[in-house]
VOGU-3710 file (C-alpha; in Angstrom, 3 decimals, decimal comma):
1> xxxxxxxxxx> -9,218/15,209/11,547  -9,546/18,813/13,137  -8,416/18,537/16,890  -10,063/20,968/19,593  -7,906/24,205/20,342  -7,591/23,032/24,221  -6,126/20,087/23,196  -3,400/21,409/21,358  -0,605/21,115/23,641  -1,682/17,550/24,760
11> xxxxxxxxxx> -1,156/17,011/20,847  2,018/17,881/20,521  3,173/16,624/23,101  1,933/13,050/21,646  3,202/13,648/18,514  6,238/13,775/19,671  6,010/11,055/21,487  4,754/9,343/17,722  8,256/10,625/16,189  10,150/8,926/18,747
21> xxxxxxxxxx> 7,977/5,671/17,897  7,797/5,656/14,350  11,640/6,511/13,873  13,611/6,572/16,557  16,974/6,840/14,820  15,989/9,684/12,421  19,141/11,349/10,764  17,765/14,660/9,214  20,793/15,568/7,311  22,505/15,140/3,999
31> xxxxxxxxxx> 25,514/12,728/5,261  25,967/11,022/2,099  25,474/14,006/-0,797  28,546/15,580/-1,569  27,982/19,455/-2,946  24,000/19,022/-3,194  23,133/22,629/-4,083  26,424/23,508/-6,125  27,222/26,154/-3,721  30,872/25,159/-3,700
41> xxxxxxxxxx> 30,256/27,231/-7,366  31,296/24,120/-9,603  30,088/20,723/-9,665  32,668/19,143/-7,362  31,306/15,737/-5,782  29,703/15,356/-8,751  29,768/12,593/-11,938  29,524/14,561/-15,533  29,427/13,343/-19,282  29,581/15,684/-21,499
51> xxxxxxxxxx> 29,438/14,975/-25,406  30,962/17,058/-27,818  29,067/20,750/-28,108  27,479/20,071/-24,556  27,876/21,366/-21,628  27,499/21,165/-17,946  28,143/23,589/-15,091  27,407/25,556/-12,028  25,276/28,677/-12,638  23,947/31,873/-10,769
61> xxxxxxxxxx> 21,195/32,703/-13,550  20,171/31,272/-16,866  18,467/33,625/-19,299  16,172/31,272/-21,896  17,036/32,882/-25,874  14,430/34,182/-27,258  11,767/34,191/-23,583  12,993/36,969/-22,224  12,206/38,230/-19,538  12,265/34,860/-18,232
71> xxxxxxxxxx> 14,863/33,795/-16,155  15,945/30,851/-13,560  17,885/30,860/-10,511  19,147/28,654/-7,550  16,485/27,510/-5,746  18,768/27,014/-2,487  21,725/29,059/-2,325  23,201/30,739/-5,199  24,081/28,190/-7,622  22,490/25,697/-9,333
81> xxxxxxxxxx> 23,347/23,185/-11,713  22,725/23,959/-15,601  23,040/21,026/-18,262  23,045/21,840/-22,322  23,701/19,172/-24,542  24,579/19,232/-28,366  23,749/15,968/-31,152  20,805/13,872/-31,320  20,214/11,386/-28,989  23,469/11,965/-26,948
91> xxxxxxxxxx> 22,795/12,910/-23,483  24,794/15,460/-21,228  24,834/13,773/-17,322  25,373/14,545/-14,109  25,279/12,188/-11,026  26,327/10,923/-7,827  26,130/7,772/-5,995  25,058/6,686/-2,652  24,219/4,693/-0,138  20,386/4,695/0,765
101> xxxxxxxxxx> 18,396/2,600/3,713  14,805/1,366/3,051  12,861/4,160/3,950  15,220/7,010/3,016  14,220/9,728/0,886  15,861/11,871/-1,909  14,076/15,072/-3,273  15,339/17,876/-5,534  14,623/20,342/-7,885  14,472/20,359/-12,011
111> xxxxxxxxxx> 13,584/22,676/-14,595  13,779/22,085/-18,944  13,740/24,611/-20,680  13,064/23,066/-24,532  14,706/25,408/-27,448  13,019/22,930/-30,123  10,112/22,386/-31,589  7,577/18,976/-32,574  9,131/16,806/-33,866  12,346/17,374/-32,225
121> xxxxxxxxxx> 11,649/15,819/-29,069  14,363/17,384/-26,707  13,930/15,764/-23,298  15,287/15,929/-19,855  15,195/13,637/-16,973  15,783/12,741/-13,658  16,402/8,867/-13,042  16,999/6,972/-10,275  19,575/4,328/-10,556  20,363/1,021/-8,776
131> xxxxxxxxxx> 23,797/-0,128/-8,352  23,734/-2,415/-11,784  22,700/0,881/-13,338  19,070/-0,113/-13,762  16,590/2,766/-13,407  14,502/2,182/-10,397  12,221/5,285/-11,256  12,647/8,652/-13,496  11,632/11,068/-11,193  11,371/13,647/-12,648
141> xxxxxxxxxx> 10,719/14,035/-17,202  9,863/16,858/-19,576  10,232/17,062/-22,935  8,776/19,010/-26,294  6,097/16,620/-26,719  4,846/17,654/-22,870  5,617/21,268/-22,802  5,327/21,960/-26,486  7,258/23,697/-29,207  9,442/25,906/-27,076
151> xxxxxxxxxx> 8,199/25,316/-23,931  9,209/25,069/-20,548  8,400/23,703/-16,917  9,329/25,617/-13,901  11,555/24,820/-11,236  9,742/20,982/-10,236  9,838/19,656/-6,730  10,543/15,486/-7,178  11,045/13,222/-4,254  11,299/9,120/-4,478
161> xxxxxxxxxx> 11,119/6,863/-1,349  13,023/4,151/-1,074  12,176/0,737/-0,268  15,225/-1,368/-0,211  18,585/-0,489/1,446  21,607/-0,568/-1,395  23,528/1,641/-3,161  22,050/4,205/-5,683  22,590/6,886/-8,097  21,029/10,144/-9,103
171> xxxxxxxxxx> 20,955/11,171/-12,859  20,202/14,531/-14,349  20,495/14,184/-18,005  18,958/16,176/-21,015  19,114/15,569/-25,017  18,781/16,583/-28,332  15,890/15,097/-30,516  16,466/14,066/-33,983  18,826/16,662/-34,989  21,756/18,586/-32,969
181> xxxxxxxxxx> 20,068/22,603/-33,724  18,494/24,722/-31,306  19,884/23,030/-27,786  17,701/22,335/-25,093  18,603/23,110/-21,066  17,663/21,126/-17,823  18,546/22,855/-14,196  18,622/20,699/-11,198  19,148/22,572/-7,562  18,597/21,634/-3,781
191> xxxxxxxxxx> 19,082/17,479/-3,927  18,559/16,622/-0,429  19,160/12,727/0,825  17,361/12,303/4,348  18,508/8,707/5,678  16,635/7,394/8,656  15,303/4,071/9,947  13,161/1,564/7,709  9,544/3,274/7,841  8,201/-0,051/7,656
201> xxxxxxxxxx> 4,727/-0,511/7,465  4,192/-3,652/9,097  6,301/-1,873/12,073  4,186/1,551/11,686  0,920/-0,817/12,563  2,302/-2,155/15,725  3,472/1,547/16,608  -0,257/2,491/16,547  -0,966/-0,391/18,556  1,483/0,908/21,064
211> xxxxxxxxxx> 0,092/4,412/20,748  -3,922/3,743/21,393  -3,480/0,351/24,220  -3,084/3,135/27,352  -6,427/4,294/26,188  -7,685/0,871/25,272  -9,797/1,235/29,055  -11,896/4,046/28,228  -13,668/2,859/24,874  -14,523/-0,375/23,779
221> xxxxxxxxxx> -14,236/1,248/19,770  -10,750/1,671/20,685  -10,036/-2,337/21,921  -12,153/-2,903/19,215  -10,025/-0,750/16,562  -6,728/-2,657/18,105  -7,822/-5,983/17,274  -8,594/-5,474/14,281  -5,213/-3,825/13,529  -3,930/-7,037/15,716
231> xxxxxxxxxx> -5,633/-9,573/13,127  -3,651/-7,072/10,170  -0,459/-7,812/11,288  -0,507/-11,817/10,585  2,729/-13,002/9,452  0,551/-15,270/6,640  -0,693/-12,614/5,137  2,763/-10,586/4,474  5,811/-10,799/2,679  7,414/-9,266/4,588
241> xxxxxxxxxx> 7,659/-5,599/6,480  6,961/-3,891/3,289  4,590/-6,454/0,977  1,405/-7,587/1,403  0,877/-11,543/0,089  -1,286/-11,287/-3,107  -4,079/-13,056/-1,415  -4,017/-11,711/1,554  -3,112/-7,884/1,114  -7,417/-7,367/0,861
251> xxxxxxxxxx> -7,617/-8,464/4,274  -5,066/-6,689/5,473  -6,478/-3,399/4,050  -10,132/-4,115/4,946  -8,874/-4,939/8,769  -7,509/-1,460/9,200  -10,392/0,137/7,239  -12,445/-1,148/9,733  -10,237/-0,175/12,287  -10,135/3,496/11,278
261> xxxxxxxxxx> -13,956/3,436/10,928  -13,966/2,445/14,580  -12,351/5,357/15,645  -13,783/7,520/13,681  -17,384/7,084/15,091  -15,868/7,407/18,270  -14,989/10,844/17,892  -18,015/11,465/16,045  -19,775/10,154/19,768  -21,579/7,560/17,505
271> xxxxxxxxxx> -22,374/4,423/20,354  -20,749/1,341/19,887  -23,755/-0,677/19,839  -24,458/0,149/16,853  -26,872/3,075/17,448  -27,041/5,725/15,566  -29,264/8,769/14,968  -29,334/7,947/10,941  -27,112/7,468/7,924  -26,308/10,693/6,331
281> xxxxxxxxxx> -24,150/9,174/3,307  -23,398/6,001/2,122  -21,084/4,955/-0,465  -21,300/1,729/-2,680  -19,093/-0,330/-4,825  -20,651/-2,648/-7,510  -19,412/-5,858/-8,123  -20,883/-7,411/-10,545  -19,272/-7,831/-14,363  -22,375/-6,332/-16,511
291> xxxxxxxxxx> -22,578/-2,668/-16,666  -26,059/-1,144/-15,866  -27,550/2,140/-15,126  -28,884/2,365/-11,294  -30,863/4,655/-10,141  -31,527/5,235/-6,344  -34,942/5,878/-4,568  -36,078/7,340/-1,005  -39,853/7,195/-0,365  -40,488/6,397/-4,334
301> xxxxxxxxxx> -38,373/9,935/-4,950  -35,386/9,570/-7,165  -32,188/10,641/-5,595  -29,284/9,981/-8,505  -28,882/7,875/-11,099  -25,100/6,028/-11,777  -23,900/4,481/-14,712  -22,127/1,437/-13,154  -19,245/-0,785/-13,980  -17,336/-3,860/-12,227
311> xxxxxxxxxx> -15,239/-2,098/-9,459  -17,350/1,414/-10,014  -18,453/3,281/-6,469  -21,272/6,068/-6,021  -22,243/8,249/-2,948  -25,575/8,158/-1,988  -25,804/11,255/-0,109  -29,020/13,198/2,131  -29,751/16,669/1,496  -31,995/19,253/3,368
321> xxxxxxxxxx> -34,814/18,411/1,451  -34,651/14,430/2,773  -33,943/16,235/6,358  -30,192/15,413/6,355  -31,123/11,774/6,313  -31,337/8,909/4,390  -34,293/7,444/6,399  -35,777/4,992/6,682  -34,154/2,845/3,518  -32,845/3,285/-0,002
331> xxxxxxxxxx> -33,837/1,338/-3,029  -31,185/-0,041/-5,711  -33,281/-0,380/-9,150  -32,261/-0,937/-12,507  -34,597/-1,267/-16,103  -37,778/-0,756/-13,705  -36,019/-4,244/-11,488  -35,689/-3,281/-7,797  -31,802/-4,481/-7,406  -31,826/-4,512/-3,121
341> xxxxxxxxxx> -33,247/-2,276/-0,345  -30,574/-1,017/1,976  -32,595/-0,188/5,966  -30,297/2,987/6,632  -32,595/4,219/9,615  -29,882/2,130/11,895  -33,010/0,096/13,247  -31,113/-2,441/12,061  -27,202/-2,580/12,035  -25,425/-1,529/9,511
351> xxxxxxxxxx> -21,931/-1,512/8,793  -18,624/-0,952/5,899  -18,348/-4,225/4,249  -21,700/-4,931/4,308  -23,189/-6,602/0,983  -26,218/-6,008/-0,780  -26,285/-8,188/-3,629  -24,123/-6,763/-6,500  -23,141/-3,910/-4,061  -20,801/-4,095/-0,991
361> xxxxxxxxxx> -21,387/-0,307/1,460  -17,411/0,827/1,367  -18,448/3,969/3,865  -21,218/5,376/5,789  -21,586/8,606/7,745  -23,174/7,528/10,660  -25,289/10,802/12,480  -25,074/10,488/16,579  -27,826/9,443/18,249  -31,174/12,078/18,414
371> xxxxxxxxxx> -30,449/13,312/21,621  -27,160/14,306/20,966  -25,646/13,185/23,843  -22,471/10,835/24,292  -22,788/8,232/26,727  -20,421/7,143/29,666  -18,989/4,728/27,402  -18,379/7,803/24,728  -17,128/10,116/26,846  -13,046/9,786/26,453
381> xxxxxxxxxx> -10,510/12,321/27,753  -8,951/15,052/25,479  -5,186/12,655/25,439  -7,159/9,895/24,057  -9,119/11,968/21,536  -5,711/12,955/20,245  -4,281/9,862/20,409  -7,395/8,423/18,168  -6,840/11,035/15,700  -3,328/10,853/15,329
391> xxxxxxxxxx> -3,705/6,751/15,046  -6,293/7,315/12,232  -3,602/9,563/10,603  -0,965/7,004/10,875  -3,441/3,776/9,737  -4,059/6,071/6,168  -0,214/6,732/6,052  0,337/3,201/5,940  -2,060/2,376/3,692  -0,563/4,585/1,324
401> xxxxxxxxxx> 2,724/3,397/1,718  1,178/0,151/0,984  -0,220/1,120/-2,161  3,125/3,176/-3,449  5,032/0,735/-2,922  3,097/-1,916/-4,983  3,035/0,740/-7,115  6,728/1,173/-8,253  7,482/-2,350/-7,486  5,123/-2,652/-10,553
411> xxxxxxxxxx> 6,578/-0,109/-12,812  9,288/-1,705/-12,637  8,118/-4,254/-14,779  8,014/-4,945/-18,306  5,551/-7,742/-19,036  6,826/-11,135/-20,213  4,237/-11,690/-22,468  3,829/-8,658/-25,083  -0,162/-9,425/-25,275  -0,822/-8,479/-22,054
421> xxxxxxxxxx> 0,807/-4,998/-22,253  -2,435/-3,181/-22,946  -3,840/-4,920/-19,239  -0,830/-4,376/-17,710  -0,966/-0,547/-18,588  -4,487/-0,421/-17,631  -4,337/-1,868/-14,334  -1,142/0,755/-13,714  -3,457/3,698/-14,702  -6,501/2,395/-12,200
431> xxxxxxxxxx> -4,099/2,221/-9,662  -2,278/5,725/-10,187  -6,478/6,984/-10,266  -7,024/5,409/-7,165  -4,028/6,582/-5,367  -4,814/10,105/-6,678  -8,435/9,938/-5,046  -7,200/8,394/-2,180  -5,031/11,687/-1,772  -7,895/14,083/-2,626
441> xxxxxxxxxx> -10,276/12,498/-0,110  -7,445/12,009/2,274  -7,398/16,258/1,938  -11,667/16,465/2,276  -10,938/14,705/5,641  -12,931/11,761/3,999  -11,111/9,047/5,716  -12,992/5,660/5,081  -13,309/6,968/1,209  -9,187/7,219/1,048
451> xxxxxxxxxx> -8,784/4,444/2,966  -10,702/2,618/0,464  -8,841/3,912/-2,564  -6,034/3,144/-1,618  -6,764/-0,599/-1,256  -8,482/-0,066/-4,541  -4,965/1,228/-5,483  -3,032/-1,985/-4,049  -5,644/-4,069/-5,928  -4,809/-2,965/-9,213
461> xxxxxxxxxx> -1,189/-2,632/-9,070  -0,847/-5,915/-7,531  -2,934/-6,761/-10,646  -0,516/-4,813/-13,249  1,895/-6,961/-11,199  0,381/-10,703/-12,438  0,261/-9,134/-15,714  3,608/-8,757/-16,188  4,950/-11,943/-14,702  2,842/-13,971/-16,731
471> xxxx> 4,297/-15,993/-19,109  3,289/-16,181/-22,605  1,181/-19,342/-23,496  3,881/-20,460/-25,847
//
């Protein structure tokens, strides 16, 4: 959300204010991370394995045989770490353990440089470890199969958040494939560990709260926004500070959906009794198990058609030629069978969560009234207008976080019951879709449309997650 130049200063003067809020105790350091860049010009603080014919040390340049005039070199400092191994299958490591709060994050830099060809599948990773040696997550993997015969990646920014305090470890490693010919390289640089306070989310809600109740007086959208934010904080519907119940994470996500939506016609001067100049997009989500082909009409004129499946959303949008307007309704048909009307000329109310039948309206752009003008009501000062937009910020952070964090809790999985692999690694590949639109709309400034991908994204990792805990009939 794009704030006016004059309030700039009132901005950061809030956001500040946020900082304090969200973590108060923020370290911004690398306290626990002995020798992270290699500058010390060896690999001192540092865990190695080396097998026979491999090798692992600090480096100021590495020259790739046979790519020249490609080269590599330290992405901070001057050194960097460079890892060769030699026989197939037998990794060359290096690592270093930690301590790590919930909410800390460790980010780096890695580079392979493959000296092998299909179907020697030389490969190079970066894992993180728990303190059973268990990988929590690889963040970082290349190999020949992904950057082909004699391929390389560049130098690859990785990062992993994590979301239970213990002690961890962080594992560069790279290996032959098949044979032990033509050695393969990884370079890792720059690990940074940044330990701070829990970024809860259940915590990060109530820190909004905080943020928009001195405003709370001068717009009802705002009291309005707060409760609903108050109803998404319900100990019954939580696991706790990080985990949303299974059957009760969709409320949660819908509350602050309609919460954000709140504020966002508030900024956009759009009345809170429901009053509006016109709907110039809606978006729908069909619900219904049948696929079918829908095509959507204004005044008997076709405006798209949509192929359809259970869980499937299309934008209805206006264009110039409808006036910028999608007035006065829409009709839903499929095989010649009107489905539902929709009244978007906001005679009547309309709203997000609305249902139509098979369909259920996940946004709207709501236009502000004809005569352009924002009521008493409407009219807040330029603190709370930054306050709004830095809440909406914070409401899609946290519904992000939700969704990561179901996320990896689910890749960490392997299912009980071998049958239901194929569903399990469906449901992860929705949810990794879902969390990649949320991002991209998220970046259009399409809030209610990220919002609602990434509870799309919770959905189907918490699915992926039944999946894998079911047992097997047997």
């Amino acid at each position: 959300m794009k704030v006016l130049k004059q309030a700039n200063l009132v901005r950061i003067v809030i956001l500040a204010a946020m900082a304090v809020l969200v973590c108060p105790n923020a370290i911004l350091a690398r306290p626990e991370l002995v020798n992270p860049s290699f500058e010390t010009g060896d690999l001192s603080g540092w865990d190695t394995y080396i097998p026979e014919g491999g090798s692992a040390r600090a480096a100021l340049i590495y020259y790739p045989a046979w790519k020249k005039p490609l080269s590599y070199s330290a992405i901070d400092g001057d050194s960097f770490a460079l890892l060769k191994t030699d026989g197939a299958g037998s990794y060359t490591t290096l690592s270093q353990t930690f301590d790590a709060t919930a909410g800390s994050i460790i980010e780096g830099w890695a580079f392979f440089d493959a000296q092998d060809w299909s179907p020697y599948n030389d490969n190079a990773q970066v894992q993180i470890k728990d303190s059973g040696g268990v990988v929590v997550y690889t963040v970082f993997y290349a190999s020949v199969s992904t950057v082909g015969s004699n391929g390389e990646t560049p130098w690859t920014k990785w990062d992993y958040t994590f979301t239970k305090a213990g002690t961890y470890t962080v594992e560069a490693r790279v290996a032959n494939g098949i044979d032990d010919d033509f050695d393969s390289h990884m370079g890792l640089d720059g690990v940074v560990l940044t330990v701070q306070e829990p970024k809860e989310p259940k915590v990060l809600k109530q820190d909004i709260i905080n943020q928009l109740w001195m405003h709370a007086p001068e717009s009802k959208r705002i009291s309005k926004a707060i409760r609903e934010i108050e109803k998404s904080l319900e100990d019954k519907l939580w696991t706790d500070n990080f985990h949303l119940k299974s059957e009760g994470g969709k409320k949660v996500l819908d509350r602050e959906r309609r919460a954000a939506r709140e504020l966002i016609d508030l900024l956009k001067g759009i009345p809170d009794d429901g009053k509006c100049g016109g709907i110039s997009l809606i978006e729908l989500e069909y619900t219904d198990s049948l696929p079918i082909d829908v095509y959507v009409y204004l005044k008997n004129v076709l405006l798209g058609s949509f192929h359809v499946e259970e869980g499937d959303t299309f934008v209805v949008e206006a264009t110039e030629e409808t006036g910028g307007k999608l007035h006065p309704e829409i009709k839903l048909v499929s095989d010649g069978i009107e489905l539902t009307k929709i009244h978007t000329s906001c005679s009547k109310p309309i709203n997000i969560d609305d249902e139509h039948g098979d369909f259920i309206i996940v946004d709207l752009d709501k236009l502000p009234p004809k005569n352009g003008k924002k009521g008493k009501e409407h009219q807040i000062s330029e603190e709370a207008q930054v306050a709004v937009e830095i809440a909406i910020e914070q409401l899609l952070k946290v519904d992000r976080l939700l969704a990561e964090i179901q996320l990896k809790d689910a890749l960490l999985l392997v299912p009980a019951d071998p049958e239901r692999q194929d569903k399990f690694e469906r449901e992860i590949a929705k949810a990794e879709k879902e969390l990649a639109k949320g991002d991209e709309n998220r970046d259009d400034y399409k809030l209610g449309k990220a919002i609602h991908h990434y509870k799309k994204a919770w959905e189907h990792a918490t699915h992926a997650i039944k999946e894998a805990t079911e047992l097997p009939k047997s």
